[in-house]
mmCIF file of the N, C-alpha and C atoms, coordinates in Angstrom:
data_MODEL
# 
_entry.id   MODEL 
# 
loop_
_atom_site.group_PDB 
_atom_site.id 
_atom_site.type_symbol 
_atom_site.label_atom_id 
_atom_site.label_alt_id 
_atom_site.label_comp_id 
_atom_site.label_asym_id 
_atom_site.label_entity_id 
_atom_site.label_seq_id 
_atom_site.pdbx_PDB_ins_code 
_atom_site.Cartn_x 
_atom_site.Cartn_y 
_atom_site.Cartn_z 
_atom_site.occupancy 
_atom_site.B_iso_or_equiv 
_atom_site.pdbx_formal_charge 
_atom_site.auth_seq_id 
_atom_site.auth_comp_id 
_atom_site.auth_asym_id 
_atom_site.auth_atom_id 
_atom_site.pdbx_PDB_model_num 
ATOM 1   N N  . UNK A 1 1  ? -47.371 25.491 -30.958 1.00 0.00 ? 1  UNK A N  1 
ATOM 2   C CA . UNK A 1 1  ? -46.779 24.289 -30.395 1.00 0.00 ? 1  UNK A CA 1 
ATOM 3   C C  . UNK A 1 1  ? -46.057 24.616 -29.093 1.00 0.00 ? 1  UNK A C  1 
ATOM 4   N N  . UNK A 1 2  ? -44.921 25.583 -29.171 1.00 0.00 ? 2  UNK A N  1 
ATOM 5   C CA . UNK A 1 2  ? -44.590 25.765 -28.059 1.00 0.00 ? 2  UNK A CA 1 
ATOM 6   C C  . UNK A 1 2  ? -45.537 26.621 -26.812 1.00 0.00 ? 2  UNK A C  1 
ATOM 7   N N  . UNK A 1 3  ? -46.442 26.916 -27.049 1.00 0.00 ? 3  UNK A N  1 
ATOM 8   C CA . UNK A 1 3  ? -47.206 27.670 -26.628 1.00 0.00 ? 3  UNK A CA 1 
ATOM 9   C C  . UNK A 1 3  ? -48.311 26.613 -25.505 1.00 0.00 ? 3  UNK A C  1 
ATOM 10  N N  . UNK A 1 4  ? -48.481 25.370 -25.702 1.00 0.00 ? 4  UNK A N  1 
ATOM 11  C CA . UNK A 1 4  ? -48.955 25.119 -25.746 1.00 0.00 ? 4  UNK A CA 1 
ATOM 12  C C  . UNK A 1 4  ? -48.799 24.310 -23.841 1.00 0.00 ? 4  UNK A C  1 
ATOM 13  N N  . UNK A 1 5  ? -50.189 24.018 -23.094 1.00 0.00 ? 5  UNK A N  1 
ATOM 14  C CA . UNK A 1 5  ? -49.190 23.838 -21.507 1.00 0.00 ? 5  UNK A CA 1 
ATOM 15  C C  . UNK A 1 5  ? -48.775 22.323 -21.619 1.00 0.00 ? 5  UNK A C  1 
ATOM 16  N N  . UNK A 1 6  ? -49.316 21.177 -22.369 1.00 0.00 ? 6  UNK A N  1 
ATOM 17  C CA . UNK A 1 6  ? -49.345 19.749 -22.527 1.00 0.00 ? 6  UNK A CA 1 
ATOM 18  C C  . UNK A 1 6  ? -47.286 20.400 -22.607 1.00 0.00 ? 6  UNK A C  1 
ATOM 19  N N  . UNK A 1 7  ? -47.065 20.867 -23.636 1.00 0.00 ? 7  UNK A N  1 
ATOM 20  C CA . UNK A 1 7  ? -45.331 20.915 -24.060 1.00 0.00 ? 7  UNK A CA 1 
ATOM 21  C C  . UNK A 1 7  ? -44.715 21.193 -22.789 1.00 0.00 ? 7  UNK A C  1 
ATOM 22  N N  . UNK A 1 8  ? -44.874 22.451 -22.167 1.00 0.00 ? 8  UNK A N  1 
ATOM 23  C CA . UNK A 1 8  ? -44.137 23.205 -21.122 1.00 0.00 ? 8  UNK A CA 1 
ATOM 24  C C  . UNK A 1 8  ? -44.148 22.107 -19.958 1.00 0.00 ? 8  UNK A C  1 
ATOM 25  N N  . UNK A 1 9  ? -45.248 21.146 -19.608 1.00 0.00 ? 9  UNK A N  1 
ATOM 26  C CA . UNK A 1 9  ? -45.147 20.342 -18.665 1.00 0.00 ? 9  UNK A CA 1 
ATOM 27  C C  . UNK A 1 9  ? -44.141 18.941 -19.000 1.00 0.00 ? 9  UNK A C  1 
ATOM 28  N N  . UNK A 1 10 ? -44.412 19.005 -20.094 1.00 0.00 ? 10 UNK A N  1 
ATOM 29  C CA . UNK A 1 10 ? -43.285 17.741 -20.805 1.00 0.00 ? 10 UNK A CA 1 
ATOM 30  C C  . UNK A 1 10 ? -41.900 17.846 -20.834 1.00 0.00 ? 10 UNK A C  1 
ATOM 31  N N  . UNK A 1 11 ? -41.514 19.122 -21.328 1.00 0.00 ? 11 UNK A N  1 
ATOM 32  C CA . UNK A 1 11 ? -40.496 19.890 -20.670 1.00 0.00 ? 11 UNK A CA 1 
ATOM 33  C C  . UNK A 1 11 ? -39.688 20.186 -19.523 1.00 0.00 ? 11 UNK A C  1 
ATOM 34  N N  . UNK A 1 12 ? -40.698 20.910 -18.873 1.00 0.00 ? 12 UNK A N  1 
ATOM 35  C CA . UNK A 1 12 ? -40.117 20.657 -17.690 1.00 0.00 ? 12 UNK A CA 1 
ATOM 36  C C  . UNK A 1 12 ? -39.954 19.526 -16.650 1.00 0.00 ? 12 UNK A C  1 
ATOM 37  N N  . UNK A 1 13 ? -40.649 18.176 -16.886 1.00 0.00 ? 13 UNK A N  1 
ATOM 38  C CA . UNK A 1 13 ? -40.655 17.401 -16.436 1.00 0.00 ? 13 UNK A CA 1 
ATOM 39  C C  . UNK A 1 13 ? -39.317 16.373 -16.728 1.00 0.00 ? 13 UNK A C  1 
ATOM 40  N N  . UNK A 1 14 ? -39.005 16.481 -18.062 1.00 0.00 ? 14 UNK A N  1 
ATOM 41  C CA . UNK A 1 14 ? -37.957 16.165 -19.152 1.00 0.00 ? 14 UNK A CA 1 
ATOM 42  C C  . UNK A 1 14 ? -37.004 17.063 -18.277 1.00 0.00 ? 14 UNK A C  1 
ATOM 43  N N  . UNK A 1 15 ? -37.235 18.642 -17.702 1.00 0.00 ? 15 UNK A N  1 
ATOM 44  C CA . UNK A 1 15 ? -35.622 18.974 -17.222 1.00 0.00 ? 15 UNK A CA 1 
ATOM 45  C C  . UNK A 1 15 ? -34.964 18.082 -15.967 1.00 0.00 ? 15 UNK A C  1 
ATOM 46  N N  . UNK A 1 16 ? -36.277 18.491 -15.665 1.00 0.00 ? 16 UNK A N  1 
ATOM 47  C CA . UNK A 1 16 ? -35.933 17.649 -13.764 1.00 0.00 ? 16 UNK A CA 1 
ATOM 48  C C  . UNK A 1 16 ? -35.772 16.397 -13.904 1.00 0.00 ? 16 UNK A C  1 
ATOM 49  N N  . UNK A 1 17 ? -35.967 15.563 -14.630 1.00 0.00 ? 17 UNK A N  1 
ATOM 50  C CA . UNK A 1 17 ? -35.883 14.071 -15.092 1.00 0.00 ? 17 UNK A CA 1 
ATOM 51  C C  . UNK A 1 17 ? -33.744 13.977 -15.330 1.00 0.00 ? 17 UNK A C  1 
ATOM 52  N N  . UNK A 1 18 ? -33.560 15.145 -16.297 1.00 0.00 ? 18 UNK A N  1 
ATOM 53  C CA . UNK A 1 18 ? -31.641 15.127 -16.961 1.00 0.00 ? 18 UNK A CA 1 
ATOM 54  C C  . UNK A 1 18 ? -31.283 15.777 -15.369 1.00 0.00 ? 18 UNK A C  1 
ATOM 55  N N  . UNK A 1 19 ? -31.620 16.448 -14.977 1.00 0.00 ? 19 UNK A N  1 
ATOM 56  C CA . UNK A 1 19 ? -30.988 17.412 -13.807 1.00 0.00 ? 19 UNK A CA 1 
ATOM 57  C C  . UNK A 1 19 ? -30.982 16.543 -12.592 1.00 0.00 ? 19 UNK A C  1 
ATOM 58  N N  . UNK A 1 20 ? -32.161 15.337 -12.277 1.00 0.00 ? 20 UNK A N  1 
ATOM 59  C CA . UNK A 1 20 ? -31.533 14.595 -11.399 1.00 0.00 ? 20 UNK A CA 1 
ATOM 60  C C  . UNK A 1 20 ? -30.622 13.704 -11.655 1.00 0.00 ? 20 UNK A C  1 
ATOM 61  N N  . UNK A 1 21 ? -31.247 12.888 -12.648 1.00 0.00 ? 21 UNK A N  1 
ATOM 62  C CA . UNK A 1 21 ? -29.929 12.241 -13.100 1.00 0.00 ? 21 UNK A CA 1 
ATOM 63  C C  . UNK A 1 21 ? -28.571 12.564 -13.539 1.00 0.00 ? 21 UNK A C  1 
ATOM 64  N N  . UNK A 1 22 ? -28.132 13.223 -13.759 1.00 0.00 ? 22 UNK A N  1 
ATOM 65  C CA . UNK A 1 22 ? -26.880 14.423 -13.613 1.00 0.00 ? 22 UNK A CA 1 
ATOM 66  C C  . UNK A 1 22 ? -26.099 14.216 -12.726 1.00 0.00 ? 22 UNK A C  1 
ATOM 67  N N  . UNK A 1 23 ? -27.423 14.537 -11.406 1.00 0.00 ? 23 UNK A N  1 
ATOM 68  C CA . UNK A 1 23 ? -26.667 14.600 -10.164 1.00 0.00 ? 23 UNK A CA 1 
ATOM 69  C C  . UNK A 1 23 ? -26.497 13.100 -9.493  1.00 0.00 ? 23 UNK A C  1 
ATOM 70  N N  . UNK A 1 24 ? -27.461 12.400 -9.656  1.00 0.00 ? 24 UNK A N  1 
ATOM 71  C CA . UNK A 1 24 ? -26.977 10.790 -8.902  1.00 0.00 ? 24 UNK A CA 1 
ATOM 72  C C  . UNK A 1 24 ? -25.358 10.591 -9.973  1.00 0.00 ? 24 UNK A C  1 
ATOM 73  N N  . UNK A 1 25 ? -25.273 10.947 -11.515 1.00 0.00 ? 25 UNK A N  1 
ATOM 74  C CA . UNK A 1 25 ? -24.045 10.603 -11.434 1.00 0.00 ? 25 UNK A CA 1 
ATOM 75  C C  . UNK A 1 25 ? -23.322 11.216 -11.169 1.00 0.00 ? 25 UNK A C  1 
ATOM 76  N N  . UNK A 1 26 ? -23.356 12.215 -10.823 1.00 0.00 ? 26 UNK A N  1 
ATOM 77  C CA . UNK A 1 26 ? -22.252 13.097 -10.686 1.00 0.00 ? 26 UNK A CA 1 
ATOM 78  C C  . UNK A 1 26 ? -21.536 12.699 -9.032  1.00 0.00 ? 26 UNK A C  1 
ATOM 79  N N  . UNK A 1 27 ? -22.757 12.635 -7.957  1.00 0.00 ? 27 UNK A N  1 
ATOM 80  C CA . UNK A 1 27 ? -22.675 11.760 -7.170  1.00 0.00 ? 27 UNK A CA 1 
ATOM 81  C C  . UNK A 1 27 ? -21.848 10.352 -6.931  1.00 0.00 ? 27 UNK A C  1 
ATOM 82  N N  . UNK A 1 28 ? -22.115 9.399  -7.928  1.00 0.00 ? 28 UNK A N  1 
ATOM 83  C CA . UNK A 1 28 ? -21.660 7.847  -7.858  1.00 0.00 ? 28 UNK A CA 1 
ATOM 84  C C  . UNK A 1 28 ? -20.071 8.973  -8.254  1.00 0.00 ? 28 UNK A C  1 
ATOM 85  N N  . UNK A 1 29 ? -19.965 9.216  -9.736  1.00 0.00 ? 29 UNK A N  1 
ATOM 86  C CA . UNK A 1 29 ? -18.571 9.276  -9.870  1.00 0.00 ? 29 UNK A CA 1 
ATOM 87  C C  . UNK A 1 29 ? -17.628 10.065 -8.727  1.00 0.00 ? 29 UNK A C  1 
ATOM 88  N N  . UNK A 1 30 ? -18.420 11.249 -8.323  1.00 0.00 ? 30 UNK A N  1 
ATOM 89  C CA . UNK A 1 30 ? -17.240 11.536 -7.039  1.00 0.00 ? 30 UNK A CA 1 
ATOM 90  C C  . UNK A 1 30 ? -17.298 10.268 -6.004  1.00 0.00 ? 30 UNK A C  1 
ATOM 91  N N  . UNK A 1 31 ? -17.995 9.582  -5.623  1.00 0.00 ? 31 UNK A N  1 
ATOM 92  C CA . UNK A 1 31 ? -17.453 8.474  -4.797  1.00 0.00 ? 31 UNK A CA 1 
ATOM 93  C C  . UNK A 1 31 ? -16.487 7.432  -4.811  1.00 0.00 ? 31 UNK A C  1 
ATOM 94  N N  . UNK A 1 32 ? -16.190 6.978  -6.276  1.00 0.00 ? 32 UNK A N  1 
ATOM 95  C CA . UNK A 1 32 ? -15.663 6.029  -7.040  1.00 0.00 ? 32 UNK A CA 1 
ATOM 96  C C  . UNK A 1 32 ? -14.448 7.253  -6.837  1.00 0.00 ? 32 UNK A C  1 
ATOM 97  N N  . UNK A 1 33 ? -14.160 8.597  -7.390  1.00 0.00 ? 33 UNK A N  1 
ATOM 98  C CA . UNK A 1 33 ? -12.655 8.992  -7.836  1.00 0.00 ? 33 UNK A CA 1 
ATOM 99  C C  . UNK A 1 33 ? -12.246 8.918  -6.346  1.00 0.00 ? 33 UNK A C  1 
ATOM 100 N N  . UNK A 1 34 ? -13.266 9.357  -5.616  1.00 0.00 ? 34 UNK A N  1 
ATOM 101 C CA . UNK A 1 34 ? -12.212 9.805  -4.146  1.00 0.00 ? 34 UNK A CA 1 
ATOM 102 C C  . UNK A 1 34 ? -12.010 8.648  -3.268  1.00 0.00 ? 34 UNK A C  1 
ATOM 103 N N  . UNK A 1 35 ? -12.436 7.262  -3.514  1.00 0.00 ? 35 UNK A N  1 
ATOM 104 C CA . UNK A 1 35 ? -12.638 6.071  -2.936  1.00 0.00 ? 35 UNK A CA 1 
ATOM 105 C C  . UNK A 1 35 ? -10.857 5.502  -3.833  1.00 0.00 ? 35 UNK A C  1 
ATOM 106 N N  . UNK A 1 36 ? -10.676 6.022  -4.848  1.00 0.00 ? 36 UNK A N  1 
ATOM 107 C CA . UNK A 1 36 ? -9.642  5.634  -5.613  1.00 0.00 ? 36 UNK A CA 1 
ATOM 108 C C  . UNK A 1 36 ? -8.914  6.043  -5.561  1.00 0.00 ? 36 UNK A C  1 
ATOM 109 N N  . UNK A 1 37 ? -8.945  7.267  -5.097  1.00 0.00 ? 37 UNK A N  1 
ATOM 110 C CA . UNK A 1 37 ? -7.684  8.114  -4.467  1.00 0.00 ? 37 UNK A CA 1 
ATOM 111 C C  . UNK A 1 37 ? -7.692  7.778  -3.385  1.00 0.00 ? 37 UNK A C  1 
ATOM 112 N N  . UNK A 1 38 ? -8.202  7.643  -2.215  1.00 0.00 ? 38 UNK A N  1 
ATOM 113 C CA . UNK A 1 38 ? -7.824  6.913  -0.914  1.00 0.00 ? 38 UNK A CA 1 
ATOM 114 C C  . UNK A 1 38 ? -7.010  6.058  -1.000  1.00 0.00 ? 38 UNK A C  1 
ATOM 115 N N  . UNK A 1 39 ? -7.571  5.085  -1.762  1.00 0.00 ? 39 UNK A N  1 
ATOM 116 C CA . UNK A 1 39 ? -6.526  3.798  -1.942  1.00 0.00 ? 39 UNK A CA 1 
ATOM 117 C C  . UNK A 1 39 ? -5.155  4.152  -2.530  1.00 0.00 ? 39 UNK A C  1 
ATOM 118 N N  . UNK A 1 40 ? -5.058  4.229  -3.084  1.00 0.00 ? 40 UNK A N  1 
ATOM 119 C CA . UNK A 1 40 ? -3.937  5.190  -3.668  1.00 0.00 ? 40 UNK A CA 1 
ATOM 120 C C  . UNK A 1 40 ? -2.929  5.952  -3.147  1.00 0.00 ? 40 UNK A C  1 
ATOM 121 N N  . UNK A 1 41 ? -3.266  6.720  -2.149  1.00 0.00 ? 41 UNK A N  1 
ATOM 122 C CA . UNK A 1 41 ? -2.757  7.232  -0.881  1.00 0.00 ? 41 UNK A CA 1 
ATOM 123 C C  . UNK A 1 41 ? -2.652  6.188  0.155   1.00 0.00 ? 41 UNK A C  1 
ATOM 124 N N  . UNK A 1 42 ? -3.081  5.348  0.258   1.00 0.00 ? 42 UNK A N  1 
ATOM 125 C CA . UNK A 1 42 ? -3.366  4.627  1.661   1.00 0.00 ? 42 UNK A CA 1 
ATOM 126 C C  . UNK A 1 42 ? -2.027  3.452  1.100   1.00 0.00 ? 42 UNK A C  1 
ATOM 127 N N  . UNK A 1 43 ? -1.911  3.043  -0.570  1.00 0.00 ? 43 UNK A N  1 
ATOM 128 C CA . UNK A 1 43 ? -0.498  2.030  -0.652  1.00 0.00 ? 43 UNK A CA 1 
ATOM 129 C C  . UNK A 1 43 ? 0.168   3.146  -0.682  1.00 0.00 ? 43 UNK A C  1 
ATOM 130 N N  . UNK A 1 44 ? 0.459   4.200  -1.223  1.00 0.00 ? 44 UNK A N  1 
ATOM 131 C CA . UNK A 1 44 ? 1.760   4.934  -1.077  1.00 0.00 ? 44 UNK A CA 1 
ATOM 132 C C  . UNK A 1 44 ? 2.389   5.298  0.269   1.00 0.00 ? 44 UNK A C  1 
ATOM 133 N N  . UNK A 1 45 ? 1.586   5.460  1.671   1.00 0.00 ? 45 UNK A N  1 
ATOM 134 C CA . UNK A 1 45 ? 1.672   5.849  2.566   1.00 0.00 ? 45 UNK A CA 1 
ATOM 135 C C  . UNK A 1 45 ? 2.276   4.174  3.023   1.00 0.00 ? 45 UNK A C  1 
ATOM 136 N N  . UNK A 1 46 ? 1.683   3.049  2.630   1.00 0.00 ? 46 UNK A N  1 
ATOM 137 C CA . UNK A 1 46 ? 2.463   2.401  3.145   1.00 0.00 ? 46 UNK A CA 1 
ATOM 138 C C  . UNK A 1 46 ? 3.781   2.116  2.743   1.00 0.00 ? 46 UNK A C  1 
ATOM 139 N N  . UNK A 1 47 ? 3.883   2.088  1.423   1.00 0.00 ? 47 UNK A N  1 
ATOM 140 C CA . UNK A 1 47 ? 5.117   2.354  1.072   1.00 0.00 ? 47 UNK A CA 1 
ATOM 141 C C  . UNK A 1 47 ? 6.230   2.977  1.517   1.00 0.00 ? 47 UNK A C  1 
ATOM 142 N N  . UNK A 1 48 ? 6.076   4.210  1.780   1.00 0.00 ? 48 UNK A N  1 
ATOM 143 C CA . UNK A 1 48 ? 7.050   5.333  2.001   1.00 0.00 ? 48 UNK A CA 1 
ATOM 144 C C  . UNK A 1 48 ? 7.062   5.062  3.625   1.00 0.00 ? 48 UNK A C  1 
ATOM 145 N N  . UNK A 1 49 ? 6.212   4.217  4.824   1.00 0.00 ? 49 UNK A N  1 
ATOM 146 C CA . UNK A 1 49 ? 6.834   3.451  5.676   1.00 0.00 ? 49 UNK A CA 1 
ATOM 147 C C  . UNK A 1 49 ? 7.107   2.485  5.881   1.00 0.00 ? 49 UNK A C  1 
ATOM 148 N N  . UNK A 1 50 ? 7.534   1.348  5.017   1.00 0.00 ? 50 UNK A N  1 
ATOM 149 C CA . UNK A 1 50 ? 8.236   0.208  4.708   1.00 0.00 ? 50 UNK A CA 1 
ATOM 150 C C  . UNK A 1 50 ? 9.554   1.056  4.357   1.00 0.00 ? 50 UNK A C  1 
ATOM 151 N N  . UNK A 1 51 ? 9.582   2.055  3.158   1.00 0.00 ? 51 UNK A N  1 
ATOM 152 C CA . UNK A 1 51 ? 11.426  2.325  3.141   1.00 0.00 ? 51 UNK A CA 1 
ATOM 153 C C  . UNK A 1 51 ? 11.799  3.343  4.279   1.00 0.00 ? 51 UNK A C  1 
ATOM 154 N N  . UNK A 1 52 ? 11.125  4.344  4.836   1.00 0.00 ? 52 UNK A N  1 
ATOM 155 C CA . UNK A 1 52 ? 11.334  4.364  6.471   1.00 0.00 ? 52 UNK A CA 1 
ATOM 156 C C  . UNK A 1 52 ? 12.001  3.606  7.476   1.00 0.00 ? 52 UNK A C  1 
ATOM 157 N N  . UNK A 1 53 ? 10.900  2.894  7.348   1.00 0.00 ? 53 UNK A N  1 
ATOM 158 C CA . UNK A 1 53 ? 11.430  1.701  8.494   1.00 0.00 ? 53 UNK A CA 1 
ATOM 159 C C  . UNK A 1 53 ? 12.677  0.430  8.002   1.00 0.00 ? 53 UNK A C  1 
ATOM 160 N N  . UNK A 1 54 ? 12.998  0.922  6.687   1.00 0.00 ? 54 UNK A N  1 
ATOM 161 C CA . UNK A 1 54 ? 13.848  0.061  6.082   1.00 0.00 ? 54 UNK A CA 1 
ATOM 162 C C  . UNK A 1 54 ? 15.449  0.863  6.412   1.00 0.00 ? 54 UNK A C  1 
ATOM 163 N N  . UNK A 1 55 ? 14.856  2.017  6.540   1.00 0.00 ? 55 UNK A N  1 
ATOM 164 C CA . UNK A 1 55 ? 16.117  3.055  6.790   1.00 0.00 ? 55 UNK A CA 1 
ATOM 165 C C  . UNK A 1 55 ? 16.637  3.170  8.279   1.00 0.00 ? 55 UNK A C  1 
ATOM 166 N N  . UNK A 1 56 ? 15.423  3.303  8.754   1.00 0.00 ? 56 UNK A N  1 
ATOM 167 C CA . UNK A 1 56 ? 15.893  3.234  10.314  1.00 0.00 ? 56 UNK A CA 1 
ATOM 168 C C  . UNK A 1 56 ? 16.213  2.300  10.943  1.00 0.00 ? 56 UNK A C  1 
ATOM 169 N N  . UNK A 1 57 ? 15.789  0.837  10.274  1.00 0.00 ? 57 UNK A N  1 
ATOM 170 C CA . UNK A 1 57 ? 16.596  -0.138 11.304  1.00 0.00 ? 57 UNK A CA 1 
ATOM 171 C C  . UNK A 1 57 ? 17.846  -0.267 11.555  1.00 0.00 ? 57 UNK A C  1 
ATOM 172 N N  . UNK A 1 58 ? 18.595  0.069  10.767  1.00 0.00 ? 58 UNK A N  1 
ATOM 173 C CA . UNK A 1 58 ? 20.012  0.434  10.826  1.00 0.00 ? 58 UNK A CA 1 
ATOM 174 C C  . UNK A 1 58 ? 20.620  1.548  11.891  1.00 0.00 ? 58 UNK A C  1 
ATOM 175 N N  . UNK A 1 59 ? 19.541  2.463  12.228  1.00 0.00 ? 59 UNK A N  1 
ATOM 176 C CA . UNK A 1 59 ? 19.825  3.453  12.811  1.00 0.00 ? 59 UNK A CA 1 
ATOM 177 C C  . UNK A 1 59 ? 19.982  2.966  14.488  1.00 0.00 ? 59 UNK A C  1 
ATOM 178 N N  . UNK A 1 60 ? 20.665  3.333  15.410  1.00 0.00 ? 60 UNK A N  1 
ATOM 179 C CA . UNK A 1 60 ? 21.218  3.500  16.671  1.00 0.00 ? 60 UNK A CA 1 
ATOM 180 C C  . UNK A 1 60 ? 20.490  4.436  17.517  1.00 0.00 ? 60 UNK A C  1 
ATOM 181 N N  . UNK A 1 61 ? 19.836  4.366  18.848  1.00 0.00 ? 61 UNK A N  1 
ATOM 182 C CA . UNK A 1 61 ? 19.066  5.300  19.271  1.00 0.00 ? 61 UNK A CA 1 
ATOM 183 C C  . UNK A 1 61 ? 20.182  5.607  20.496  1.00 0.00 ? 61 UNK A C  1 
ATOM 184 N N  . UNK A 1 62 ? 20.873  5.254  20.591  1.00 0.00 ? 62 UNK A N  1 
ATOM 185 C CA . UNK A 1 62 ? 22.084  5.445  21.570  1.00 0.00 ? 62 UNK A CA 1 
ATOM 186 C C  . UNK A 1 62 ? 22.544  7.173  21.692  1.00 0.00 ? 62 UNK A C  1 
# 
């Protein structure tokens, strides 16, 4: 059975079949985490210059 080339082609066709698909997700999900971490960074960054600028208006450049 295993011996046989009908298997080994089924097989290997079956690997490359999991091994791409693997990679398209592996693909989508790094786009989605680092698209989510941007955002993420991108409100905190505004954040932390809203209380900045919440701090400095008070401030005197005199």
């Amino acid at each position: 059975m295993f011996g046989s080339r009908l298997f080994w082609k089924l097989y290997l066709g079956y690997v490359v079949l999991v091994l791409l698909t693997a990679a398209v997700v592996g693909v989508l999900v790094d786009r989605s985490v680092r698209g989510h971490a941007l955002d993420e960074l991108e409100l905190e960054l505004e954040r932390s210059v809203a209380v900045l600028r919440e701090l400095g208006s008070g401030l005197s450049l005199d």
